[in-house]
PDB file of N, CA, C, O and CB in Angstrom:
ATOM      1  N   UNK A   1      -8.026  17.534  -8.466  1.00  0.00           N
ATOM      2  CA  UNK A   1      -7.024  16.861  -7.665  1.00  0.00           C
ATOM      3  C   UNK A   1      -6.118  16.060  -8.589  1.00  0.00           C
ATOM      4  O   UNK A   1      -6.668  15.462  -9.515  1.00  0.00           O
ATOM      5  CB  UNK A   1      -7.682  15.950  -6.597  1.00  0.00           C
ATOM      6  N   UNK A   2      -4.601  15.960  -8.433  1.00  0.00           N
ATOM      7  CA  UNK A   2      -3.916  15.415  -9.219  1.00  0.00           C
ATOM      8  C   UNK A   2      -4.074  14.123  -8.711  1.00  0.00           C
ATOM      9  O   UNK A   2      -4.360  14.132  -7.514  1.00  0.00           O
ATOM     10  CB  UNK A   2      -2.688  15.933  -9.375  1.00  0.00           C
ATOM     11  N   UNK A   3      -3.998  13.171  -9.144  1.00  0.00           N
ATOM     12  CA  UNK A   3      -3.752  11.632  -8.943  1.00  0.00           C
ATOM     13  C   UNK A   3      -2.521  10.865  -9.374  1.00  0.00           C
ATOM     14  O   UNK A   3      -2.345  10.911 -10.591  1.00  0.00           O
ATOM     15  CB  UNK A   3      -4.755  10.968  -9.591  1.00  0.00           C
ATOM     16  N   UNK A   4      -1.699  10.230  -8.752  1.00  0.00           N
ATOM     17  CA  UNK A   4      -0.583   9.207  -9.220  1.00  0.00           C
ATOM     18  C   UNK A   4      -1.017   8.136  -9.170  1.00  0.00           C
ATOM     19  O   UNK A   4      -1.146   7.957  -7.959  1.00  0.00           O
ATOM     20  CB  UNK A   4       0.607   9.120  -8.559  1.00  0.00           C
ATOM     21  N   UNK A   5      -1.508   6.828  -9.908  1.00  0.00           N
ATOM     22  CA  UNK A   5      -1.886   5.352  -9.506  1.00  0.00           C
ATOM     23  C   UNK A   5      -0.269   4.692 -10.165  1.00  0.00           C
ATOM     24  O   UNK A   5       0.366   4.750 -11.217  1.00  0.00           O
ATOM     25  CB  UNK A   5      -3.696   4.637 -10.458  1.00  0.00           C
ATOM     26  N   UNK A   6      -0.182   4.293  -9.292  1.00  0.00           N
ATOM     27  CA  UNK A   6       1.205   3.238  -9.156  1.00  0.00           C
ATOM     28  C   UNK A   6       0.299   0.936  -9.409  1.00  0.00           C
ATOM     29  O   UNK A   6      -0.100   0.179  -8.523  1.00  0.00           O
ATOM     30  CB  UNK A   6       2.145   3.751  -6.525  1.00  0.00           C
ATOM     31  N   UNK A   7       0.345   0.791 -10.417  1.00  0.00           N
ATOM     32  CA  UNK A   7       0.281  -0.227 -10.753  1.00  0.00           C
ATOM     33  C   UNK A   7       1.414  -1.517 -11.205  1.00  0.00           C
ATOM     34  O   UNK A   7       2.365  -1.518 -11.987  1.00  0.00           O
ATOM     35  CB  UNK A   7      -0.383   0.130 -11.420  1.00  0.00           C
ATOM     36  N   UNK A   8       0.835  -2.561 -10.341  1.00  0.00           N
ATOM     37  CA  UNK A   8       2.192  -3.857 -10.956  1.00  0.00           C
ATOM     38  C   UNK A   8       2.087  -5.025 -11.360  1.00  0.00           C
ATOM     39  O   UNK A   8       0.892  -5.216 -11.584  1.00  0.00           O
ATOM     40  CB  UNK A   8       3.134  -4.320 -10.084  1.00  0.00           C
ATOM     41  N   UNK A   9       2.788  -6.095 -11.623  1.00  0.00           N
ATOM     42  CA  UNK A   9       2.121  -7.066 -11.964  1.00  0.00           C
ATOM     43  C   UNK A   9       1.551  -8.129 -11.182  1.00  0.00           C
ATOM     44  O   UNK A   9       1.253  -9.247 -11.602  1.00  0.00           O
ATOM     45  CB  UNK A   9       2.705  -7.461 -12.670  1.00  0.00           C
ATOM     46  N   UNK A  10       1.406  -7.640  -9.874  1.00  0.00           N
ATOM     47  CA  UNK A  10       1.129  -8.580  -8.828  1.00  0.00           C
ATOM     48  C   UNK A  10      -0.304  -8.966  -9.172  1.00  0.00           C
ATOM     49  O   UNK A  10      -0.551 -10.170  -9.122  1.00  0.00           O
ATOM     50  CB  UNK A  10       1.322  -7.976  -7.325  1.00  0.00           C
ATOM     51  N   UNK A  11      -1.385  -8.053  -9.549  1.00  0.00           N
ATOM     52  CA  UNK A  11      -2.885  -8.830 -10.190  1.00  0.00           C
ATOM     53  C   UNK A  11      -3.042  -8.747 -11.516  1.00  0.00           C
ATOM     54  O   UNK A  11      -3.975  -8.105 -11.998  1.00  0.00           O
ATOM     55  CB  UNK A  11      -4.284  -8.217  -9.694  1.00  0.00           C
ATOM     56  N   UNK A  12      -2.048  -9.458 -12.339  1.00  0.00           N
ATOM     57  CA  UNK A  12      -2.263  -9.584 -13.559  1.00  0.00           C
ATOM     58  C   UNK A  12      -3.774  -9.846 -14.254  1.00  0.00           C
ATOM     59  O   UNK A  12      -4.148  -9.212 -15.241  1.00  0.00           O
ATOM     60  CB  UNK A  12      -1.432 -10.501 -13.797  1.00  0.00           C
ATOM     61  N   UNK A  13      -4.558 -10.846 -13.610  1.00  0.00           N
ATOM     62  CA  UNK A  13      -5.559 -11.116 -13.760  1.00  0.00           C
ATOM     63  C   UNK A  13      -6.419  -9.668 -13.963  1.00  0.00           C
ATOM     64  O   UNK A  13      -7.335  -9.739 -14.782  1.00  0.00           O
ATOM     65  CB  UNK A  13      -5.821 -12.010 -12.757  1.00  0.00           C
ATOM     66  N   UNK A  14      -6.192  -8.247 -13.236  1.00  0.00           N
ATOM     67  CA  UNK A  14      -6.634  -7.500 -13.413  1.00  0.00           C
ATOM     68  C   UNK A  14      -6.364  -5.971 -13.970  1.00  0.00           C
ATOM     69  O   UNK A  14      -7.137  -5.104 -14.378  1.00  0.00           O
ATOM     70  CB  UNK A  14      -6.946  -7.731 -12.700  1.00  0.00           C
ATOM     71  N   UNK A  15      -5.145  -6.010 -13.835  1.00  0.00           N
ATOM     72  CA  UNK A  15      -4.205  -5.191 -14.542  1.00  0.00           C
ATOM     73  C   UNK A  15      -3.151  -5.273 -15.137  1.00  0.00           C
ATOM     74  O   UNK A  15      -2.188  -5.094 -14.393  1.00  0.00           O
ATOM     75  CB  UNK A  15      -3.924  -4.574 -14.075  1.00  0.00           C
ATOM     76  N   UNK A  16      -2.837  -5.521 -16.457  1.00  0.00           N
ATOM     77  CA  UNK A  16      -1.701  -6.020 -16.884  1.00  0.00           C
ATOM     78  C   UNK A  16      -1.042  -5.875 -18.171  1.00  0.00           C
ATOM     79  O   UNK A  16      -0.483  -6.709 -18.883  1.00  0.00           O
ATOM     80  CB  UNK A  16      -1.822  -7.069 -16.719  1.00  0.00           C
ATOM     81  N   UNK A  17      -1.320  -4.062 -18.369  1.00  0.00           N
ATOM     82  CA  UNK A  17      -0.862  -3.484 -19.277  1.00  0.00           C
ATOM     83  C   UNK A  17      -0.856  -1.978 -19.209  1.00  0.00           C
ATOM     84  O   UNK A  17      -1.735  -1.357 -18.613  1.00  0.00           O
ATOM     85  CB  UNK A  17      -1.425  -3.949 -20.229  1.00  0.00           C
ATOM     86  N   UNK A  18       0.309  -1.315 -19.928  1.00  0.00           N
ATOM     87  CA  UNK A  18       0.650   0.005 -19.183  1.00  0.00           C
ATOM     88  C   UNK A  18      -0.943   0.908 -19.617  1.00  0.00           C
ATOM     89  O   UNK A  18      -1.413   1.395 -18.588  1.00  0.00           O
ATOM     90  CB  UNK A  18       2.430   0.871 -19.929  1.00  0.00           C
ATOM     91  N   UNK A  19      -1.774   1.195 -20.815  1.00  0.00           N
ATOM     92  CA  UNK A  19      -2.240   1.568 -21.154  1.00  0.00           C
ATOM     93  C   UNK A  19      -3.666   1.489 -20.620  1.00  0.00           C
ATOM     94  O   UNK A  19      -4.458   2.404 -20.848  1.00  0.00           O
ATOM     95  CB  UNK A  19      -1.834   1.396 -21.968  1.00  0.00           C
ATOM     96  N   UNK A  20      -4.084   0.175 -19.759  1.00  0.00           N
ATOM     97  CA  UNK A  20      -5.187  -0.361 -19.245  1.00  0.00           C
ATOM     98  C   UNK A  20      -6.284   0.993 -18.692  1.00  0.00           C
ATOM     99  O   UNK A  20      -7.407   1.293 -19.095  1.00  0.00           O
ATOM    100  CB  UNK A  20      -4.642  -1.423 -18.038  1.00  0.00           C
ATOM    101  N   UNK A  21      -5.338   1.678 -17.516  1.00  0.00           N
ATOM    102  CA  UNK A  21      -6.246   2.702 -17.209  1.00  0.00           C
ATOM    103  C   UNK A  21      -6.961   3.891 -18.290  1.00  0.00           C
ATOM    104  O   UNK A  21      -8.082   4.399 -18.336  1.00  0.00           O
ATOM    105  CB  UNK A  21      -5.517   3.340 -16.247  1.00  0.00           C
ATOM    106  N   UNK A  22      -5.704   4.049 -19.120  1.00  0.00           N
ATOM    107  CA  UNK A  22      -6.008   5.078 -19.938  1.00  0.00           C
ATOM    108  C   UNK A  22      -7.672   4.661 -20.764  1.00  0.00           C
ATOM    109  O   UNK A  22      -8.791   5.169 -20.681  1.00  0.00           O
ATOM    110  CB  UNK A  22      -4.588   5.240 -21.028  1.00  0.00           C
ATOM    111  N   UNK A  23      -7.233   3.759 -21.367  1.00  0.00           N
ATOM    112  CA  UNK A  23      -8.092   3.164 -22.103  1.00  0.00           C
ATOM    113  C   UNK A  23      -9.608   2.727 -21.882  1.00  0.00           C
ATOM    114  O   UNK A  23     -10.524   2.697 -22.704  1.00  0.00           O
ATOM    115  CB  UNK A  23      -7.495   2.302 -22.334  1.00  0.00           C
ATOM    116  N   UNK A  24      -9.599   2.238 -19.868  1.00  0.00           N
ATOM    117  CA  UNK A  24     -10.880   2.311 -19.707  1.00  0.00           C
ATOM    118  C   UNK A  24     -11.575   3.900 -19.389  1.00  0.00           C
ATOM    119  O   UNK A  24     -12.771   4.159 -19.251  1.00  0.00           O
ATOM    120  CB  UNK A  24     -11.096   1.322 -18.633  1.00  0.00           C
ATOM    121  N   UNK A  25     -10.475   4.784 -19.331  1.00  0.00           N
ATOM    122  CA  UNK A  25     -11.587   5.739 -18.921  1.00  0.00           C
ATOM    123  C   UNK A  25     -11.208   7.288 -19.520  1.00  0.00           C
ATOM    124  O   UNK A  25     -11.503   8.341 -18.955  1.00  0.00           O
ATOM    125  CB  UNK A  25     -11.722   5.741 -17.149  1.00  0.00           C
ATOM    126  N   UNK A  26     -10.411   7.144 -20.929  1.00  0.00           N
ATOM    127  CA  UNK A  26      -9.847   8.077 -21.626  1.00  0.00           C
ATOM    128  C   UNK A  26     -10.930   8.811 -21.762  1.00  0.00           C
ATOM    129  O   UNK A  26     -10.558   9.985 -21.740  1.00  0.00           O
ATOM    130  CB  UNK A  26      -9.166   7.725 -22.778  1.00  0.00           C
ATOM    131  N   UNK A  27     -12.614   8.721 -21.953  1.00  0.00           N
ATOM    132  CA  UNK A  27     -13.712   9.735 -22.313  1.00  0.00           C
ATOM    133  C   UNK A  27     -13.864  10.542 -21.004  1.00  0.00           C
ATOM    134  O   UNK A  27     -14.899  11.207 -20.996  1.00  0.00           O
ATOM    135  CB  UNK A  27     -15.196   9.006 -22.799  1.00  0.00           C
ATOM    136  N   UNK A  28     -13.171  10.646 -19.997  1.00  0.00           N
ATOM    137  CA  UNK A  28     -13.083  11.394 -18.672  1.00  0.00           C
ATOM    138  C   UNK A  28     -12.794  12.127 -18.320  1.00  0.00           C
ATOM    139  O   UNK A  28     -11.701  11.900 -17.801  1.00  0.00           O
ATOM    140  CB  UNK A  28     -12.777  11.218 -18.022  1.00  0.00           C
ATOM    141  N   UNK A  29     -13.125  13.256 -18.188  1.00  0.00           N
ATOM    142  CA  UNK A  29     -12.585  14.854 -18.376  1.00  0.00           C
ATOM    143  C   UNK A  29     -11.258  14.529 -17.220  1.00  0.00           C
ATOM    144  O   UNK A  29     -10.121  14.909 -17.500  1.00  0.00           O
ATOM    145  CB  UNK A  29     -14.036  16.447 -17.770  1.00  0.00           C
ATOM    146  N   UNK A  30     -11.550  13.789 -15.912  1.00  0.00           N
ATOM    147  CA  UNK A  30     -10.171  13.521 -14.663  1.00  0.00           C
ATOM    148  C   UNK A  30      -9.388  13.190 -15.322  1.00  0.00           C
ATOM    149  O   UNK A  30      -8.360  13.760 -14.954  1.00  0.00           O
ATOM    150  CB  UNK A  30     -10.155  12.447 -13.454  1.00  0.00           C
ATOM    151  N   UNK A  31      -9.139  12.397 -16.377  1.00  0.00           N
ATOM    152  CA  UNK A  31      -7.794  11.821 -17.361  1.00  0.00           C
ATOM    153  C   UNK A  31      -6.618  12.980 -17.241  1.00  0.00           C
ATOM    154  O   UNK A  31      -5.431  12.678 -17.118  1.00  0.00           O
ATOM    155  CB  UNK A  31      -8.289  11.636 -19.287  1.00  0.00           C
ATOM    156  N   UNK A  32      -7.085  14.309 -17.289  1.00  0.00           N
ATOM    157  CA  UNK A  32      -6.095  14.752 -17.123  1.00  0.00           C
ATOM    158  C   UNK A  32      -5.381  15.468 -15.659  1.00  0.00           C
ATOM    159  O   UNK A  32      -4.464  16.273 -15.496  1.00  0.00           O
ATOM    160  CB  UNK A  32      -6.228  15.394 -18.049  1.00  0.00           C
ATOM    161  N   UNK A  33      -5.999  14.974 -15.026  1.00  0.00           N
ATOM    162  CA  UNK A  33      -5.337  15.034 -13.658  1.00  0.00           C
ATOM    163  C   UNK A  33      -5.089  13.391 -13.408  1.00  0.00           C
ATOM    164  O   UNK A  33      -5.799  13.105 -12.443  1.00  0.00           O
ATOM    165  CB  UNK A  33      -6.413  15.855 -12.373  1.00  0.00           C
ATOM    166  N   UNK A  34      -4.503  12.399 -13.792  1.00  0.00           N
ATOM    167  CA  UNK A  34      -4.000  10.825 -13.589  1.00  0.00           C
ATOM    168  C   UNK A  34      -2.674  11.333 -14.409  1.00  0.00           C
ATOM    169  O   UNK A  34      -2.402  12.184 -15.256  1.00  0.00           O
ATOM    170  CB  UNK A  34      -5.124   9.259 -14.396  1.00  0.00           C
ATOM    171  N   UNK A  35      -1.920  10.170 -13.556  1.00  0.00           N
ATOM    172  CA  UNK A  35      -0.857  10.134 -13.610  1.00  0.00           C
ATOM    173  C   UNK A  35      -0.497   8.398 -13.388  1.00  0.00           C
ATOM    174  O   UNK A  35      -0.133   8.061 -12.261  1.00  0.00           O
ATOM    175  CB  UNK A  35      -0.388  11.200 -12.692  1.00  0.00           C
ATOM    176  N   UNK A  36      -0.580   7.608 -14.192  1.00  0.00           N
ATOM    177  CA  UNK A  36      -0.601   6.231 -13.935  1.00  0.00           C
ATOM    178  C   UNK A  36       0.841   5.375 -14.642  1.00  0.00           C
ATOM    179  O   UNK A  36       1.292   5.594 -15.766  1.00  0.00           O
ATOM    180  CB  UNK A  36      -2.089   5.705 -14.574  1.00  0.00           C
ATOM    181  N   UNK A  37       1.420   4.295 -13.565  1.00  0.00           N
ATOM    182  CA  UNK A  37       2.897   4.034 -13.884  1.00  0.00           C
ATOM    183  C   UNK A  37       2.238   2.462 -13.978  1.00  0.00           C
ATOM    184  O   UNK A  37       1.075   2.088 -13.829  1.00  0.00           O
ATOM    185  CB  UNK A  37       4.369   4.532 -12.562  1.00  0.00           C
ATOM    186  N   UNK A  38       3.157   1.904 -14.208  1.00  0.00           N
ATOM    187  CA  UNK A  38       3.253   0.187 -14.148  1.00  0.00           C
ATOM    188  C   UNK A  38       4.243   0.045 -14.226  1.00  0.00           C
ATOM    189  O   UNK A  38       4.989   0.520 -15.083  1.00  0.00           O
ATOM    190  CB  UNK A  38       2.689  -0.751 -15.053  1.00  0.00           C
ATOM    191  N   UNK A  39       4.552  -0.757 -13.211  1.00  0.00           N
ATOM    192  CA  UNK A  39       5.527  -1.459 -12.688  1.00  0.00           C
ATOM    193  C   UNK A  39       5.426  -3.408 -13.019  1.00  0.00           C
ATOM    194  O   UNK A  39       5.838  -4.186 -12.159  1.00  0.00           O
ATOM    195  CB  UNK A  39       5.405  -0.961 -11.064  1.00  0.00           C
ATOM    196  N   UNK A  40       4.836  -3.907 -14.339  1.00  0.00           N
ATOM    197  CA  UNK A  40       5.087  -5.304 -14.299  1.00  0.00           C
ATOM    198  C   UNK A  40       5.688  -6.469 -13.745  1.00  0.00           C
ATOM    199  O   UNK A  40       5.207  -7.602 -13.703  1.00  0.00           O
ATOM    200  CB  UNK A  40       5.328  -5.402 -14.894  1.00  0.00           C
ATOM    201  N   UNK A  41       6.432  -6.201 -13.460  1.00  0.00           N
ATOM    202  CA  UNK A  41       7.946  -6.829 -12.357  1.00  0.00           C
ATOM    203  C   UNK A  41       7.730  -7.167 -11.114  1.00  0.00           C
ATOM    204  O   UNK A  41       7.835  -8.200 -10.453  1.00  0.00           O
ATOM    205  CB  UNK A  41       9.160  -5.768 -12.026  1.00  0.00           C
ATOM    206  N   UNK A  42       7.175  -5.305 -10.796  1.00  0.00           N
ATOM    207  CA  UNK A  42       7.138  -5.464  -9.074  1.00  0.00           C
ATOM    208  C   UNK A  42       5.814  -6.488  -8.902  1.00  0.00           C
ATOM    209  O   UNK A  42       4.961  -7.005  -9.623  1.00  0.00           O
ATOM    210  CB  UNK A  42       6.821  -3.676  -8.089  1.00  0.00           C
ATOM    211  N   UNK A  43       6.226  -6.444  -7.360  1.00  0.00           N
ATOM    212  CA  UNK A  43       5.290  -7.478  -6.981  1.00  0.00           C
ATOM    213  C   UNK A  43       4.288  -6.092  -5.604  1.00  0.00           C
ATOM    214  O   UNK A  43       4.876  -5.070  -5.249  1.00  0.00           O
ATOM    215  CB  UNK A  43       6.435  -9.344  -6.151  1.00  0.00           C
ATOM    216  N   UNK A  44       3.013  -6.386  -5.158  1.00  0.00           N
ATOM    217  CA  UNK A  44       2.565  -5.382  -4.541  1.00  0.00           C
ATOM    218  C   UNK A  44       2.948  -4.612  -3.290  1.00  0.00           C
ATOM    219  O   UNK A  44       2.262  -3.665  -2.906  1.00  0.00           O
ATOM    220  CB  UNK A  44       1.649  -5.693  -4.441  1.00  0.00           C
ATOM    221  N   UNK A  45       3.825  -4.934  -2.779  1.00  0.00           N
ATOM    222  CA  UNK A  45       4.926  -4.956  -1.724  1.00  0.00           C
ATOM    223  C   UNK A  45       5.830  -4.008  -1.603  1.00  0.00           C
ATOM    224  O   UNK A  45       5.960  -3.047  -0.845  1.00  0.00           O
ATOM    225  CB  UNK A  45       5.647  -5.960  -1.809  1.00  0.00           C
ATOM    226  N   UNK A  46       6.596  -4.561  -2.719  1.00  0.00           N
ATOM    227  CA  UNK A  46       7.898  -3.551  -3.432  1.00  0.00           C
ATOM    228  C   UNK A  46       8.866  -4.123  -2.451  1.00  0.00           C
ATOM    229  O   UNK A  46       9.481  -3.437  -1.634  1.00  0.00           O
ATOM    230  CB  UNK A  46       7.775  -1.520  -3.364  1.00  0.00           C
ATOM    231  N   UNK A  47       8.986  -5.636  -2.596  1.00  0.00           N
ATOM    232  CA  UNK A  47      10.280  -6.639  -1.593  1.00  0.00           C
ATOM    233  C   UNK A  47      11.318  -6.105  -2.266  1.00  0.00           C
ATOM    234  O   UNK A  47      12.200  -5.618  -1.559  1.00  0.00           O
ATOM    235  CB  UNK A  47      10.373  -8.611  -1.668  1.00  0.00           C
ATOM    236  N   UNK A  48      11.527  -6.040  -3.976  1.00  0.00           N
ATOM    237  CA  UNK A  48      13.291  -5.903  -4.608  1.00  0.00           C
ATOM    238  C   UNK A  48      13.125  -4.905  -4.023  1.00  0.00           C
ATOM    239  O   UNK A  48      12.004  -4.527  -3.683  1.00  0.00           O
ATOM    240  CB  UNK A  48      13.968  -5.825  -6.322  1.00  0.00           C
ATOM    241  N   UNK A  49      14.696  -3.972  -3.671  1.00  0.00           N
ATOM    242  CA  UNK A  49      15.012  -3.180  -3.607  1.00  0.00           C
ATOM    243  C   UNK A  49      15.231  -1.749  -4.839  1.00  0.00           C
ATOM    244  O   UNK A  49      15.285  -0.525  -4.718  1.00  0.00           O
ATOM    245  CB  UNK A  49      15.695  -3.740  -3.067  1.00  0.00           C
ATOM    246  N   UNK A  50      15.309  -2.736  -6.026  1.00  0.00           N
ATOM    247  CA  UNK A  50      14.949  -2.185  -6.899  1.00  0.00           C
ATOM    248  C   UNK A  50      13.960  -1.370  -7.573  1.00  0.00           C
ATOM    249  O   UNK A  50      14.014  -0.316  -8.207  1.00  0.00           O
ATOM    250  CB  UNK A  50      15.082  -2.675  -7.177  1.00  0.00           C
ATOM    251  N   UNK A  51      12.923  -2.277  -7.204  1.00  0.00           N
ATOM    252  CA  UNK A  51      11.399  -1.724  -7.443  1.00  0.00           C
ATOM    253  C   UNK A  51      10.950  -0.671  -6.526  1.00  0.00           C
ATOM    254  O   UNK A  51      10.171   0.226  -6.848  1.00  0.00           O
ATOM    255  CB  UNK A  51      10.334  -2.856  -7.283  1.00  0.00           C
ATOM    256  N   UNK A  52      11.534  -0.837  -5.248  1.00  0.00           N
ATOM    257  CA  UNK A  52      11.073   0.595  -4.431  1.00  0.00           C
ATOM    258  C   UNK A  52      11.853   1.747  -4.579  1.00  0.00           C
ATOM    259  O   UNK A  52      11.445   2.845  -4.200  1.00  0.00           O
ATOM    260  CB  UNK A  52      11.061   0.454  -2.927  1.00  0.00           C
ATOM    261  N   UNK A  53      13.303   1.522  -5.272  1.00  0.00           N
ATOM    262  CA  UNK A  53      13.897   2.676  -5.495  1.00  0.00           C
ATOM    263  C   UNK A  53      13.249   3.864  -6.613  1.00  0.00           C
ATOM    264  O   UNK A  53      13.144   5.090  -6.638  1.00  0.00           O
ATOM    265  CB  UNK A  53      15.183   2.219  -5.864  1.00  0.00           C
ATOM    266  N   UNK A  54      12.782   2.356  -7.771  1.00  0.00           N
ATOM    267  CA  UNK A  54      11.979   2.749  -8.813  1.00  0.00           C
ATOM    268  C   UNK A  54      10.613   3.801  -8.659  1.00  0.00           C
ATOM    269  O   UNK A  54      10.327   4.870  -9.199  1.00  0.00           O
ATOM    270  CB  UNK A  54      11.588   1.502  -9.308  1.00  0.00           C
ATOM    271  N   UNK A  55      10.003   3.028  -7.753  1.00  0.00           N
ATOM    272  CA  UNK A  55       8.706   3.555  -6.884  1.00  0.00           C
ATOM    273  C   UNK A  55       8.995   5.483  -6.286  1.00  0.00           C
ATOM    274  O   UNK A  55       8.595   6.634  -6.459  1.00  0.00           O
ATOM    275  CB  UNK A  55       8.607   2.214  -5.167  1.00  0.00           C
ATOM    276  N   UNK A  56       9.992   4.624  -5.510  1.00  0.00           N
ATOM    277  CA  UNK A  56      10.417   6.326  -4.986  1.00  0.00           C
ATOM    278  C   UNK A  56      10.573   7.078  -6.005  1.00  0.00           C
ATOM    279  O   UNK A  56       9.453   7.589  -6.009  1.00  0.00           O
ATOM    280  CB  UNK A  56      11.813   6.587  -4.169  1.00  0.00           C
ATOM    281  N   UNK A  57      10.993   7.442  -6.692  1.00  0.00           N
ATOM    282  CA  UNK A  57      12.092   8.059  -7.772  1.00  0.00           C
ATOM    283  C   UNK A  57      11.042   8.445  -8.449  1.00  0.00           C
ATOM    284  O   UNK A  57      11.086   9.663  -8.618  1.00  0.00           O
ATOM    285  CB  UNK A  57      13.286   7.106  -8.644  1.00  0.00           C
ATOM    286  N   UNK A  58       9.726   7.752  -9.108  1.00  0.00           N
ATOM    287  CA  UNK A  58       8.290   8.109  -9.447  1.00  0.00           C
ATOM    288  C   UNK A  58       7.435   9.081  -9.073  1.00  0.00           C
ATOM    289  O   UNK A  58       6.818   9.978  -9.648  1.00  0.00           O
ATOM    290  CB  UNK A  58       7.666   7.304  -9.205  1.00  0.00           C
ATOM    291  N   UNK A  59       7.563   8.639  -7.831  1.00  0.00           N
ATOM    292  CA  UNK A  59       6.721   9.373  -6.852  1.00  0.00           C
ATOM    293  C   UNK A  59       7.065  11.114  -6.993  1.00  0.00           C
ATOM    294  O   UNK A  59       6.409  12.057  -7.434  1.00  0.00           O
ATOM    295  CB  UNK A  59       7.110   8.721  -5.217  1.00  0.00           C
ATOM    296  N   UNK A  60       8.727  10.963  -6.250  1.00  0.00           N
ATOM    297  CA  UNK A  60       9.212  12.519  -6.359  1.00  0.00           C
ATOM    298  C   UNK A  60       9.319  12.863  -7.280  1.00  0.00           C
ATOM    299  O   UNK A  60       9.670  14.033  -7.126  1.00  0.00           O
ATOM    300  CB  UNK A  60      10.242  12.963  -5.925  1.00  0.00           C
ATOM    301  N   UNK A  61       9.230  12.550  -8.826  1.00  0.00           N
ATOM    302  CA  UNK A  61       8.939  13.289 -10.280  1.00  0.00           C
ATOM    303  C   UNK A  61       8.042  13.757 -10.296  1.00  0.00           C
ATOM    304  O   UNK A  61       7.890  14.929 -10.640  1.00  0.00           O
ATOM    305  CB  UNK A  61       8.870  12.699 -11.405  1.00  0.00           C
ATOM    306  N   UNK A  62       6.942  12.818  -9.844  1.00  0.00           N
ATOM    307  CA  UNK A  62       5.775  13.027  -9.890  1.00  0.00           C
ATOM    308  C   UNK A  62       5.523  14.676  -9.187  1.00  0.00           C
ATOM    309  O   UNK A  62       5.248  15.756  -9.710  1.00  0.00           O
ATOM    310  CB  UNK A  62       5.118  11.769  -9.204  1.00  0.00           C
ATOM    311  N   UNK A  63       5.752  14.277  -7.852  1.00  0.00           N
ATOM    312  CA  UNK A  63       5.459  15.843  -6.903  1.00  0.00           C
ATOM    313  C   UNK A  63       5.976  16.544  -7.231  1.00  0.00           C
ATOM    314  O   UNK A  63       5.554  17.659  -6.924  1.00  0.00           O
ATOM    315  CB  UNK A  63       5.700  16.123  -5.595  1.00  0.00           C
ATOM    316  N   UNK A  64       7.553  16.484  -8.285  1.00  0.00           N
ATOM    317  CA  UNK A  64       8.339  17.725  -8.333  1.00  0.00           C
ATOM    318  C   UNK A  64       7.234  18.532  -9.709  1.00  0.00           C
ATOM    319  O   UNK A  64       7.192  19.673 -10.168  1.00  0.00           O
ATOM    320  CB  UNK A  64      10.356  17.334  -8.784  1.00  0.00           C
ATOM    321  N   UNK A  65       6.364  17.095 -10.037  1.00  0.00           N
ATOM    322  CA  UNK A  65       6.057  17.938 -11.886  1.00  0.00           C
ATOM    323  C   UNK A  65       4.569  18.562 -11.878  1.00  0.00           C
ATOM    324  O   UNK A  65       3.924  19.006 -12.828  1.00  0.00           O
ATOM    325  CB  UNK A  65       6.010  16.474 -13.559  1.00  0.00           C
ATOM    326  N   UNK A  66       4.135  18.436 -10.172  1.00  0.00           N
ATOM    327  CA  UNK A  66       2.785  18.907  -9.998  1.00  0.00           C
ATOM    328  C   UNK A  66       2.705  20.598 -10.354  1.00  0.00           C
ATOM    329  O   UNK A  66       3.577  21.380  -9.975  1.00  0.00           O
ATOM    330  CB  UNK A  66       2.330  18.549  -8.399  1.00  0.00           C
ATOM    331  N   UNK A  67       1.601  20.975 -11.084  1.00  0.00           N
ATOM    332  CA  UNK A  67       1.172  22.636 -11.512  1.00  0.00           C
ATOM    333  C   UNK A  67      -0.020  22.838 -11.011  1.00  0.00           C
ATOM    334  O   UNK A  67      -0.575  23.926 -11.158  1.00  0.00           O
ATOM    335  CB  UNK A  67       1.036  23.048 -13.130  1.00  0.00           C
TER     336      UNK A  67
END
C-alpha cells in the first residue's frame, strides 16, 4: 500500500524535522511505499490559505506519481 504522511509543525514536541520519519524507521522494507512531507509552518488545521493550497497541490502529485 502506498502511504502519504503529511506532517507540521503544530507538535513540534513530536515531530519536528523533515527527515524524522525516515530515520526512525529507514531499516523497513514499507519505507518504500511512504511518502512523507512537512509542512513546519502549517499549523494542524491548515487555517492559511496557503498551507492548504500547499497541502492540496501535494496530495495530487502525490496520486498523479502513484505506480
Amino acid at each position: 500500500v502506498k502511504c502519504l504522511y503529511v506532517y507540521t509543525g503544530g507538535v513540534y514536541e513530536y515531530y519536528n524535522y523533515a527527515d524524522q520519519y525516515n530515520d526512525a524507521f529507514h531499516e523497513h522494507a514499507f519505507m518504500e511505499n511512504v511518502t512523507v512531507k512537512y509542512m513546519p509552518r502549517a499549523n494542524h488545521t491548515y487555517t492559511l490559505r496557503n498551507d492548504k493550497s500547499v497541502l492540496l497541490e501535494s496530495i495530487i502529485h502525490w496520486i498523479k506519481n502513484i505506480k
